[in-house]
N, C-alpha and C positions, 0 to 999 in steps of 0.2 A: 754480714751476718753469716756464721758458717752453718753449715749443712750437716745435719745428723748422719752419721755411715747408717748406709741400704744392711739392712740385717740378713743372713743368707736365706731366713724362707721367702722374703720378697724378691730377692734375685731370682731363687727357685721358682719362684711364681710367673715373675714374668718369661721365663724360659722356657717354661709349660706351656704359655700361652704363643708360644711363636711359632708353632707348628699348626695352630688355628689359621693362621694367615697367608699359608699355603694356599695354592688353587687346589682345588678336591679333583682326586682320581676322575679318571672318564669312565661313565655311568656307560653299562653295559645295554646293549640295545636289543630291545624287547624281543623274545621269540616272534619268527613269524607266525602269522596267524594258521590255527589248523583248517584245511579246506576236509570238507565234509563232501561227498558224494552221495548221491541217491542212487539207491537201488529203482529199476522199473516197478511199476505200480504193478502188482499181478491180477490179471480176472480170470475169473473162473472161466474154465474149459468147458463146455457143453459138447455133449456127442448131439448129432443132428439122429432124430426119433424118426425112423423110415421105417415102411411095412411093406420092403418088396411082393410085388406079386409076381412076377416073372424073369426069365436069367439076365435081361438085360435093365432092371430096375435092380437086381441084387450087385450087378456090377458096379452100376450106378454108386448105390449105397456103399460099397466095398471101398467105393474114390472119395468120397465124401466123407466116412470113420476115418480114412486113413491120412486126412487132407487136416481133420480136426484135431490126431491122436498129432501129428508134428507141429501142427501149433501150437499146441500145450506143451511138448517138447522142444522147442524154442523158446518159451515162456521160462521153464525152470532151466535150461544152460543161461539163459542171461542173466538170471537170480542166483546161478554158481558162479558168473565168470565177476559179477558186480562184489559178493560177498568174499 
């Protein structure tokens, strides 16, 4: 029994179709993930409430604002150097 001739859209068809049967390109690999850092948690700075009565309680006090004032100023360079 003979064979009808392949019409040219069904040649064009299957010829379409052969690029389907490829292996598919290599899928690009996901960006790394972004890493987030934390800033330090800030607390409030408190001055220490002194009522010198004499020069060597005002000294006293003078080491203790000044001991408190560089805390807080360590506090915010670590919140400039984080940001």
């Amino acid at each position: 029994m003979p064979r009808p001739p392949l019409s040219p859209g069904v040649a064009l068809l299957f010829l379409a179709l052969l690029p389907a049967c490829s292996t598919p390109p290599a899928t690009p690999t996901p960006p790394p993930p972004l890493l987030t850092t934390r800033c330090p948690a800030v607390t409030a700075c408190p001055l220490p409430a002194l009522a010198p009565t004499n020069n060597g309680q005002l000294a006293d006090s003078w080491q203790q604002h000044r001991a408190a004032l560089e805390y807080c100023a360590a506090q915010i360079n670590s919140i400039i150097q984080c940001q």
